[in-house]
PDB file of N, CA, C and O in Angstrom:
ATOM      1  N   UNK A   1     108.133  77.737 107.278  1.00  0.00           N
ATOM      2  CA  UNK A   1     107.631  78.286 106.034  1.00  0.00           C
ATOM      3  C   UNK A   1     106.114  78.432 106.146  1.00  0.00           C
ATOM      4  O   UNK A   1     105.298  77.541 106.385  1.00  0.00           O
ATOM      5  N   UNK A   2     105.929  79.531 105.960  1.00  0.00           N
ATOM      6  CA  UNK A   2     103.921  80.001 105.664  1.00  0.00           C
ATOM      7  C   UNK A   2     103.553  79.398 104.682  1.00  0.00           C
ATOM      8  O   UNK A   2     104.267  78.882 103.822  1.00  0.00           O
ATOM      9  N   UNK A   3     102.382  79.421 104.746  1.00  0.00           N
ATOM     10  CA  UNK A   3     101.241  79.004 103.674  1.00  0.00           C
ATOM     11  C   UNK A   3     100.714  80.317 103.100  1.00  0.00           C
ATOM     12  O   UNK A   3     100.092  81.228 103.645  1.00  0.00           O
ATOM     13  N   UNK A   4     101.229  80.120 101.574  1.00  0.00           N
ATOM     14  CA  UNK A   4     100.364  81.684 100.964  1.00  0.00           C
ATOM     15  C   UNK A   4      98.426  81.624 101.244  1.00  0.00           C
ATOM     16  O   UNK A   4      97.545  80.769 101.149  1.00  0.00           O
ATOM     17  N   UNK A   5      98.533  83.249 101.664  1.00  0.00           N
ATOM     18  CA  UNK A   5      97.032  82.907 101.618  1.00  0.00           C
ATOM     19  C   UNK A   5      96.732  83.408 100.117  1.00  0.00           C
ATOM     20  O   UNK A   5      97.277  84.161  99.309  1.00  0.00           O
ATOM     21  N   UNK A   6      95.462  82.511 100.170  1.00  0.00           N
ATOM     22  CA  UNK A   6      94.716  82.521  98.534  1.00  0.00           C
ATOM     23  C   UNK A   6      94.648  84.006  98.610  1.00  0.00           C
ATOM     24  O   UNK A   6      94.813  84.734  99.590  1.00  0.00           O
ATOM     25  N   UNK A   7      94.329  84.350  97.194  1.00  0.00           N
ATOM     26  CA  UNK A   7      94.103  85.973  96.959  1.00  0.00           C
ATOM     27  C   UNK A   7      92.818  86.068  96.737  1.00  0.00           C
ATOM     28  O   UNK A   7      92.279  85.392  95.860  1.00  0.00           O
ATOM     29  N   UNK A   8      92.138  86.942  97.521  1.00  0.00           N
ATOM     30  CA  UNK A   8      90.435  86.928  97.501  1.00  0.00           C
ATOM     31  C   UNK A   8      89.874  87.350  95.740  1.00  0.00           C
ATOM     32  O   UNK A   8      90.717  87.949  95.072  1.00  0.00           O
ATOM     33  N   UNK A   9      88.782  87.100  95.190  1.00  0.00           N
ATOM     34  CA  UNK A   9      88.436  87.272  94.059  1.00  0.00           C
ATOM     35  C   UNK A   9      88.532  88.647  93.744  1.00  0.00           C
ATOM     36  O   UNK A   9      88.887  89.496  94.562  1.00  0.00           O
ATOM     37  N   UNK A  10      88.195  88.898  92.469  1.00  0.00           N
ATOM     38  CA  UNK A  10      88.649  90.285  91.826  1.00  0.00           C
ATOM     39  C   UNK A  10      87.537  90.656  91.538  1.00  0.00           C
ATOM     40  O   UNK A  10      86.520  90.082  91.928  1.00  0.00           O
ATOM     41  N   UNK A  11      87.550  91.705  90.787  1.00  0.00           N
ATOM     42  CA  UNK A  11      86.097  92.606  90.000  1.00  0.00           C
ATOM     43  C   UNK A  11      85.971  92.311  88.622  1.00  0.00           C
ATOM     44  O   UNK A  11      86.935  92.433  87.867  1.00  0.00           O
ATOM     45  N   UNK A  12      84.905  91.948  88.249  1.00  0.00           N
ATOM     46  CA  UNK A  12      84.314  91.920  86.707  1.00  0.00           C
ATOM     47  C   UNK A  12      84.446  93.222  86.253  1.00  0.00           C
ATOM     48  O   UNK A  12      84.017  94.042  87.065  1.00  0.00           O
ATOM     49  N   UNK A  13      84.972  93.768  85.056  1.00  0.00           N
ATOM     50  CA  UNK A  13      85.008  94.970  84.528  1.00  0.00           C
ATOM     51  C   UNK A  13      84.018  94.534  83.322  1.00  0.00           C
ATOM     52  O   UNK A  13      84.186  93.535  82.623  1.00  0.00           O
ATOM     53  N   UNK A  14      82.663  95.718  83.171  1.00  0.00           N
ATOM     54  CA  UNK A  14      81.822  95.220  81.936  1.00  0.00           C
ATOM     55  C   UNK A  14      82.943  95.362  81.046  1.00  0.00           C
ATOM     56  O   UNK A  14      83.211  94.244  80.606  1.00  0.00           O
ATOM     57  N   UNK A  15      83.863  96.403  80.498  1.00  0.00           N
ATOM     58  CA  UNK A  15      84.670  96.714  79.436  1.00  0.00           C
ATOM     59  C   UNK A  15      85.622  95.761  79.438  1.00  0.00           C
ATOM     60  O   UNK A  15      86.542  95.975  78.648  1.00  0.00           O
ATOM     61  N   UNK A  16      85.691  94.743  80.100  1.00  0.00           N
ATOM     62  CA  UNK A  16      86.950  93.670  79.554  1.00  0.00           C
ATOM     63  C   UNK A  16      86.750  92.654  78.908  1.00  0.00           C
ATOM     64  O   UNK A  16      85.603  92.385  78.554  1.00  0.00           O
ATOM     65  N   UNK A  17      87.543  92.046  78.674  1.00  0.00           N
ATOM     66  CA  UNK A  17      87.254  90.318  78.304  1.00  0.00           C
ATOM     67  C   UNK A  17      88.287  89.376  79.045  1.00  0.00           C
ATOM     68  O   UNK A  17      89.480  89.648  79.178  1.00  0.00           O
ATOM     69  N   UNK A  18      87.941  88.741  79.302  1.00  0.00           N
ATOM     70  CA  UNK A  18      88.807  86.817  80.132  1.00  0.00           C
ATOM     71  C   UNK A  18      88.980  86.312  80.076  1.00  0.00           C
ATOM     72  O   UNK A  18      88.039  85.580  80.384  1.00  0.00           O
ATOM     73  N   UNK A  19      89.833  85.739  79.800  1.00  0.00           N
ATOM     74  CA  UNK A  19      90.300  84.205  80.059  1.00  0.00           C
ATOM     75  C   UNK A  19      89.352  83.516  80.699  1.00  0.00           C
ATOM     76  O   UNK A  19      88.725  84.073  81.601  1.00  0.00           O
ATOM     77  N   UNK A  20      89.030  81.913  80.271  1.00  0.00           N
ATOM     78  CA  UNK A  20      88.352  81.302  81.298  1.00  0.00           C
ATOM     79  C   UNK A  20      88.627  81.741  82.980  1.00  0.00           C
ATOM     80  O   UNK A  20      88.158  82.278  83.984  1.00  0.00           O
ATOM     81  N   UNK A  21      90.139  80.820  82.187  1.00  0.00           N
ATOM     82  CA  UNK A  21      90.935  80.771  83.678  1.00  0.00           C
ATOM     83  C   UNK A  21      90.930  82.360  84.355  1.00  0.00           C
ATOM     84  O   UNK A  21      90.670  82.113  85.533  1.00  0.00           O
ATOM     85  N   UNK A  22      91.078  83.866  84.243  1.00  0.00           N
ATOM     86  CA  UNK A  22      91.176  84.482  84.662  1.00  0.00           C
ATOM     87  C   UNK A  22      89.590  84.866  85.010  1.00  0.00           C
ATOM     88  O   UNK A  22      89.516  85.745  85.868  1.00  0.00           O
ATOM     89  N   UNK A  23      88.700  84.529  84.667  1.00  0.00           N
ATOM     90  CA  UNK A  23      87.323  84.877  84.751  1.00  0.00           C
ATOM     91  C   UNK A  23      87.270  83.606  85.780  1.00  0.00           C
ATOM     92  O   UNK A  23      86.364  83.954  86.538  1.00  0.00           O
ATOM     93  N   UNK A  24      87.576  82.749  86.087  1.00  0.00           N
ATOM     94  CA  UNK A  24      87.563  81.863  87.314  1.00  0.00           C
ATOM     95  C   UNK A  24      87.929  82.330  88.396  1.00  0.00           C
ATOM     96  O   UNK A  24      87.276  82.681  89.379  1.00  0.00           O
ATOM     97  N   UNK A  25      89.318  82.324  88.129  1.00  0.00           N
ATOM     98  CA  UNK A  25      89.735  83.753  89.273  1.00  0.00           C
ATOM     99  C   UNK A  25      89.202  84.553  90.342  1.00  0.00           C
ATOM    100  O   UNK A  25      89.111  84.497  91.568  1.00  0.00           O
ATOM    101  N   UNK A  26      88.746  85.656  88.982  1.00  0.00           N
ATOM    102  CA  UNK A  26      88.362  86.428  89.495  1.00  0.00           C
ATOM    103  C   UNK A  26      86.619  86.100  90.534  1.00  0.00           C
ATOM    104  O   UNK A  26      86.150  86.649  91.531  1.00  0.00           O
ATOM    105  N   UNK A  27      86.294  85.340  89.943  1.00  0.00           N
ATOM    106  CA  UNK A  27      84.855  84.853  90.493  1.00  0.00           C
ATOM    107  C   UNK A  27      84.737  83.993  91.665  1.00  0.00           C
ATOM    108  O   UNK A  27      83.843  83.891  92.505  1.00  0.00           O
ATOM    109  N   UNK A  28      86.040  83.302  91.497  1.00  0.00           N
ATOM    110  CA  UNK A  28      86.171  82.966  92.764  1.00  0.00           C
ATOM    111  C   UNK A  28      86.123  81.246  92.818  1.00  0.00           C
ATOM    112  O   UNK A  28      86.359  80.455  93.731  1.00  0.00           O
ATOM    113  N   UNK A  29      85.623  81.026  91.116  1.00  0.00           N
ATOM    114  CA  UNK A  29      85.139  79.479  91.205  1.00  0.00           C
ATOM    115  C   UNK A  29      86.022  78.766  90.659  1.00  0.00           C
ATOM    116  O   UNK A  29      87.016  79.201  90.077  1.00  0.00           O
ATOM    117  N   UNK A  30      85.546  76.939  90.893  1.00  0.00           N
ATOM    118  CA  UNK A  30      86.301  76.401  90.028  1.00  0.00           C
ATOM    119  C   UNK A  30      86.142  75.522  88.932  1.00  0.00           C
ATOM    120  O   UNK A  30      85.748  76.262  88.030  1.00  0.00           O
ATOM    121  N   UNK A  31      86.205  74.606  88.577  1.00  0.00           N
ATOM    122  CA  UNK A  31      86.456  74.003  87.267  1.00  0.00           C
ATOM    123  C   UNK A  31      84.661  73.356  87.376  1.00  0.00           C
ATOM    124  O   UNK A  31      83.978  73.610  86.384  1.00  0.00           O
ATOM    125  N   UNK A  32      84.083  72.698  88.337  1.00  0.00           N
ATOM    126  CA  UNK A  32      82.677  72.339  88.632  1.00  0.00           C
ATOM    127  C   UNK A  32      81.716  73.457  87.918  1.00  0.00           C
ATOM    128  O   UNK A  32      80.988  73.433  86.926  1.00  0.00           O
ATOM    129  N   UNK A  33      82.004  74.289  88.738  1.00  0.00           N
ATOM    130  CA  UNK A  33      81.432  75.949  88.574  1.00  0.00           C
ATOM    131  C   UNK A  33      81.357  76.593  87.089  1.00  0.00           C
ATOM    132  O   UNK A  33      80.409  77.012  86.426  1.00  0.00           O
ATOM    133  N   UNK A  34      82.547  76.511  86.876  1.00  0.00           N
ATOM    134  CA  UNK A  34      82.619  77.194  85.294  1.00  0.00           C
ATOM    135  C   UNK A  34      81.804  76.455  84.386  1.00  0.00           C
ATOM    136  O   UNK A  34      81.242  76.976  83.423  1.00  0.00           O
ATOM    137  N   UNK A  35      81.730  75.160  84.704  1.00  0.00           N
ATOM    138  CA  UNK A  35      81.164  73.809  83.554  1.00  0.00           C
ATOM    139  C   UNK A  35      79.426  74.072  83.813  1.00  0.00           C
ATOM    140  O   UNK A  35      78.629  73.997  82.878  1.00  0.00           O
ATOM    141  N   UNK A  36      79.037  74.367  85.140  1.00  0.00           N
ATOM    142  CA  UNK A  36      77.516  74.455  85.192  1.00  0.00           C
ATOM    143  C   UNK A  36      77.438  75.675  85.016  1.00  0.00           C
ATOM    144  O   UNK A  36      76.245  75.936  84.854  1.00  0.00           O
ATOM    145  N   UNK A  37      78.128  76.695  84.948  1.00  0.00           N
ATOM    146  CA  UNK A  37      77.568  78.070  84.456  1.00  0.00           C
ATOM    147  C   UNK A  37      77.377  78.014  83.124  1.00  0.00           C
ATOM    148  O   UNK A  37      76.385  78.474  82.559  1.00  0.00           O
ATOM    149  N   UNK A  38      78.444  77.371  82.498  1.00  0.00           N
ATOM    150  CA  UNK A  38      78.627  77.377  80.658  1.00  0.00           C
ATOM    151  C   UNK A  38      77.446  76.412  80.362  1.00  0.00           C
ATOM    152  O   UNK A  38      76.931  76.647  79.269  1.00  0.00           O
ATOM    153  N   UNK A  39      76.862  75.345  81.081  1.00  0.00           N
ATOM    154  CA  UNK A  39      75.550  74.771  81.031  1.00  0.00           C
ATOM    155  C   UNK A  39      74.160  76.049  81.261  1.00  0.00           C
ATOM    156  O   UNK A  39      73.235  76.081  80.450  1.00  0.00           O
ATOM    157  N   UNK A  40      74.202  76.705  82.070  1.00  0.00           N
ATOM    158  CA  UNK A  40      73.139  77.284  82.226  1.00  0.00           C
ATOM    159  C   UNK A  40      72.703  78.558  81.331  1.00  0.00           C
ATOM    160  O   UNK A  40      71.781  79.337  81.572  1.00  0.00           O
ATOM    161  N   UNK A  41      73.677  78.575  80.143  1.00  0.00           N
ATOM    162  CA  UNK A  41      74.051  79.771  79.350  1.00  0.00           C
ATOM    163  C   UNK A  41      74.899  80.948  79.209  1.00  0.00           C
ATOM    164  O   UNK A  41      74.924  81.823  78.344  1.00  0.00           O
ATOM    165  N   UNK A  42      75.554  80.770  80.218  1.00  0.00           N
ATOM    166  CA  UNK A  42      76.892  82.023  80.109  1.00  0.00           C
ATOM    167  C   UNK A  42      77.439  81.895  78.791  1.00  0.00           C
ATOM    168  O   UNK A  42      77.907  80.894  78.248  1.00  0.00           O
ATOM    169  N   UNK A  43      77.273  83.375  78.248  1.00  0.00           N
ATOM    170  CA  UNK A  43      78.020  83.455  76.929  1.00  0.00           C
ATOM    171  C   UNK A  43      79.533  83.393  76.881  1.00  0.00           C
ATOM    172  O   UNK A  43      80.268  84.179  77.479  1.00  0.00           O
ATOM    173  N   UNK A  44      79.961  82.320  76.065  1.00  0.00           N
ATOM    174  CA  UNK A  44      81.943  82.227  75.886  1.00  0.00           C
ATOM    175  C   UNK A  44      82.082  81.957  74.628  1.00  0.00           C
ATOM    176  O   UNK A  44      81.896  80.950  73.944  1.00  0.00           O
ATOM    177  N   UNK A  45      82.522  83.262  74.382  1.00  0.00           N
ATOM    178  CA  UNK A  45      83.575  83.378  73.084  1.00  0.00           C
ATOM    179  C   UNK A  45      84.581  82.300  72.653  1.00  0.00           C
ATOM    180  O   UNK A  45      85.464  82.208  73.506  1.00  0.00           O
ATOM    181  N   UNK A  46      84.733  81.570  71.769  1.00  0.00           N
ATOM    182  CA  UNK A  46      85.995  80.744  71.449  1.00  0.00           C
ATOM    183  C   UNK A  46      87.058  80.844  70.460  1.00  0.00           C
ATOM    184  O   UNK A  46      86.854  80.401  69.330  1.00  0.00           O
ATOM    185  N   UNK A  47      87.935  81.266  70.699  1.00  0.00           N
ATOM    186  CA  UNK A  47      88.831  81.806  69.384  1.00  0.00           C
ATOM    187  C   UNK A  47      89.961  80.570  69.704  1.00  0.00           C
ATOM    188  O   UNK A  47      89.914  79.979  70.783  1.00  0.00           O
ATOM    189  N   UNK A  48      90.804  80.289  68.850  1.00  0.00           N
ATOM    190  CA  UNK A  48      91.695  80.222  68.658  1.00  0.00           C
ATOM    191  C   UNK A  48      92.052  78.704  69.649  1.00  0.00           C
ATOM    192  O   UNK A  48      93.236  78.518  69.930  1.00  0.00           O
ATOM    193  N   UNK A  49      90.785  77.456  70.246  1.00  0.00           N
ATOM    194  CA  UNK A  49      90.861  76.637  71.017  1.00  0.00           C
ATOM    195  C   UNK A  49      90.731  77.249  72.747  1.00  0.00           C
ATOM    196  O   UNK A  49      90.579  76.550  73.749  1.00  0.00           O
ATOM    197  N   UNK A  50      90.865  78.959  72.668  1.00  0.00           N
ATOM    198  CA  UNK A  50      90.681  78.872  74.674  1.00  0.00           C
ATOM    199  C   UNK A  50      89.376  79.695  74.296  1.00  0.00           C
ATOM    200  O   UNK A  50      88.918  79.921  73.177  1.00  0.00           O
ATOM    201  N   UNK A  51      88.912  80.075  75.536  1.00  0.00           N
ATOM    202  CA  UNK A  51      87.574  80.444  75.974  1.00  0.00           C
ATOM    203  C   UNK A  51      87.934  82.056  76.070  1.00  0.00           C
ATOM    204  O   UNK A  51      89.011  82.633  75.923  1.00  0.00           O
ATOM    205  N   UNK A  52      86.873  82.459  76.313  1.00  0.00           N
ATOM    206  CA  UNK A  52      87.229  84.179  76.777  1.00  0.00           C
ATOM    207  C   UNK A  52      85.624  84.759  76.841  1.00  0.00           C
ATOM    208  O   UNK A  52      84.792  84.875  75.942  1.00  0.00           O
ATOM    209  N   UNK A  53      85.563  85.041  78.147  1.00  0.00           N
ATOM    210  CA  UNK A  53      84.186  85.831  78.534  1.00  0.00           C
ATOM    211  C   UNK A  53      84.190  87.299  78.728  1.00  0.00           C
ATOM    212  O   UNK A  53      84.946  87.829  79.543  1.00  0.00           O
ATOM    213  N   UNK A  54      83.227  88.072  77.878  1.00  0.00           N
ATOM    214  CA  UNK A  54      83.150  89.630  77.693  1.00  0.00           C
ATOM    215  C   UNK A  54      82.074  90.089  79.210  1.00  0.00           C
ATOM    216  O   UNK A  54      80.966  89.733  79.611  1.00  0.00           O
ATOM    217  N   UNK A  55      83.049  90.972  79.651  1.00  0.00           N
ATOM    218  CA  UNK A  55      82.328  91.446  80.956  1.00  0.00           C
ATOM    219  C   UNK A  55      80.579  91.544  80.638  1.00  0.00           C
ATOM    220  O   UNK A  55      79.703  90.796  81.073  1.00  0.00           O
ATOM    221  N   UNK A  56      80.434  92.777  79.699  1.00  0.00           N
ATOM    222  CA  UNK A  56      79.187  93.094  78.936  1.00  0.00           C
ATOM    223  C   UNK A  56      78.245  91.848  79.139  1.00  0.00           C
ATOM    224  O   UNK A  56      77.304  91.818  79.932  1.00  0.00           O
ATOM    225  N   UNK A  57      78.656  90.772  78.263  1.00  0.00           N
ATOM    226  CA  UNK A  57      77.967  89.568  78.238  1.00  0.00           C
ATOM    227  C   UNK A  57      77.489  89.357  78.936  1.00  0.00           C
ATOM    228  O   UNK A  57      76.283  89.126  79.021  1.00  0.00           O
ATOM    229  N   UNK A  58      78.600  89.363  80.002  1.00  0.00           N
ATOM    230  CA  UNK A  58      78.081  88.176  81.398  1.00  0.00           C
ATOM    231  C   UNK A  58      76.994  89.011  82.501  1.00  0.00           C
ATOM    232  O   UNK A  58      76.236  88.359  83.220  1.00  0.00           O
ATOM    233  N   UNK A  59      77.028  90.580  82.531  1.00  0.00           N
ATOM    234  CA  UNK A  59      76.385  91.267  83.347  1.00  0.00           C
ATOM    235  C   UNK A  59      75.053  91.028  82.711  1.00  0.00           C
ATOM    236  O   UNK A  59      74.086  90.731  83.413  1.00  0.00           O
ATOM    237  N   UNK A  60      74.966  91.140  81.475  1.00  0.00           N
ATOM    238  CA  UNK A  60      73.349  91.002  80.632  1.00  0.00           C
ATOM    239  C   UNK A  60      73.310  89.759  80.785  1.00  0.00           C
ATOM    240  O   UNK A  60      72.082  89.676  80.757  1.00  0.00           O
ATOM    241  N   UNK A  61      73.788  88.266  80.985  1.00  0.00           N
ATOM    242  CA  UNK A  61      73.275  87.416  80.845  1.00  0.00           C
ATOM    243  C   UNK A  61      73.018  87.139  82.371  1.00  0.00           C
ATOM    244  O   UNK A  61      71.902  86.632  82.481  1.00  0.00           O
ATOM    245  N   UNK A  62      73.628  87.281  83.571  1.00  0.00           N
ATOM    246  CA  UNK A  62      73.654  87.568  84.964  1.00  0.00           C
ATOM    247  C   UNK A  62      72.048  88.153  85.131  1.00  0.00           C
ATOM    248  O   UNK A  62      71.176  87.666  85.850  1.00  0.00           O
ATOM    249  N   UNK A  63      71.930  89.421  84.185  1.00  0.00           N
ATOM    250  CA  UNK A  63      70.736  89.999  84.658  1.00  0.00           C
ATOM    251  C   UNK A  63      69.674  89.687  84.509  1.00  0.00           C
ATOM    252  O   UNK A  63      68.789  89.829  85.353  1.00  0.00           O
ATOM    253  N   UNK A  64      69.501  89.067  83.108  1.00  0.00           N
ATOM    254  CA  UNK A  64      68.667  88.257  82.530  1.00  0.00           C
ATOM    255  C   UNK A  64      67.853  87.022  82.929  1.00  0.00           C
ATOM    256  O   UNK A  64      66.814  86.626  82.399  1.00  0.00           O
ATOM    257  N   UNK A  65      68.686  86.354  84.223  1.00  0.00           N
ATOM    258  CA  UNK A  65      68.824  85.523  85.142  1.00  0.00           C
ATOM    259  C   UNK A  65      68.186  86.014  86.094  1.00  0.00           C
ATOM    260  O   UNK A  65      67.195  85.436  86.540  1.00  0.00           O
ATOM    261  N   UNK A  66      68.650  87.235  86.617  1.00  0.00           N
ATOM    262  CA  UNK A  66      68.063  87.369  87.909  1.00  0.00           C
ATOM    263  C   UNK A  66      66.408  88.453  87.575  1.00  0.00           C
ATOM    264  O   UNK A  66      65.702  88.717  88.549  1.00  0.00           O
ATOM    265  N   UNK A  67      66.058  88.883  86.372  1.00  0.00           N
ATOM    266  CA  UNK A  67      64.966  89.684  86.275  1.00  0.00           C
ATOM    267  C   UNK A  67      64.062  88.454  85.771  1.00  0.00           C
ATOM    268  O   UNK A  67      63.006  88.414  86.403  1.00  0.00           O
ATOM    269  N   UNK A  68      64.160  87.658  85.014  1.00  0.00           N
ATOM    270  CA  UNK A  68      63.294  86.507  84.665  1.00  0.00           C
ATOM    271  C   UNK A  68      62.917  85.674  85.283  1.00  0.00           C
ATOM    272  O   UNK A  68      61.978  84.987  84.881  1.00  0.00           O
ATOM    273  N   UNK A  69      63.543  85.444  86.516  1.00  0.00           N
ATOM    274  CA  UNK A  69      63.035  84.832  88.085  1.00  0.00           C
ATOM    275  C   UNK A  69      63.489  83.452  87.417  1.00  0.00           C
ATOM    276  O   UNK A  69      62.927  82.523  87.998  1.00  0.00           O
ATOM    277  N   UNK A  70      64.290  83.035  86.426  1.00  0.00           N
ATOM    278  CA  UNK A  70      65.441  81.960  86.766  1.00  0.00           C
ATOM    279  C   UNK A  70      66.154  81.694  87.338  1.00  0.00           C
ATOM    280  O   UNK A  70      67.020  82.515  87.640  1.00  0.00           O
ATOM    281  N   UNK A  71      66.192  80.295  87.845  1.00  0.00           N
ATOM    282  CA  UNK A  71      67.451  79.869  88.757  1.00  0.00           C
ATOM    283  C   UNK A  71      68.051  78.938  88.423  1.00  0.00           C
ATOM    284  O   UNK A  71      69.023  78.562  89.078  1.00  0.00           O
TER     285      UNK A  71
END
């Protein structure tokens, strides 16, 4: 019996929104990762007890990051 290989990360669509978990995914990270991004200001929506990140958001807050010479 094989070992599935992992499925390489996906694409951020600005026009979507995510699931934590599917915005993990796709990014490639994990539970460490998500907790110091949501520390460093990544915007997450909370409805209903789960999380959900708007592509939009995250590219302006991504950029915001990288033009302000924050790290």
């Amino acid at each position: 019996m094989s070992t599935p290989t992992p499925s390489p990360p996906g694409l951020i669509d600005r026009n979507a929104i995510y699931t934590a978990s599917e915005f993990c995914r796709r990014m490639g990270i994990g539970n460490h990762a998500w907790r110091s991004l949501k520390r460093q200001g990544l915007p997450v929506t909370r409805l209903a007890k789960r999380a959900y990140v708007r592509g939009d958001q995250f590219f302006d807050w991504l950029a915001s990051r990288t033009e302000g010479g924050q790290s």
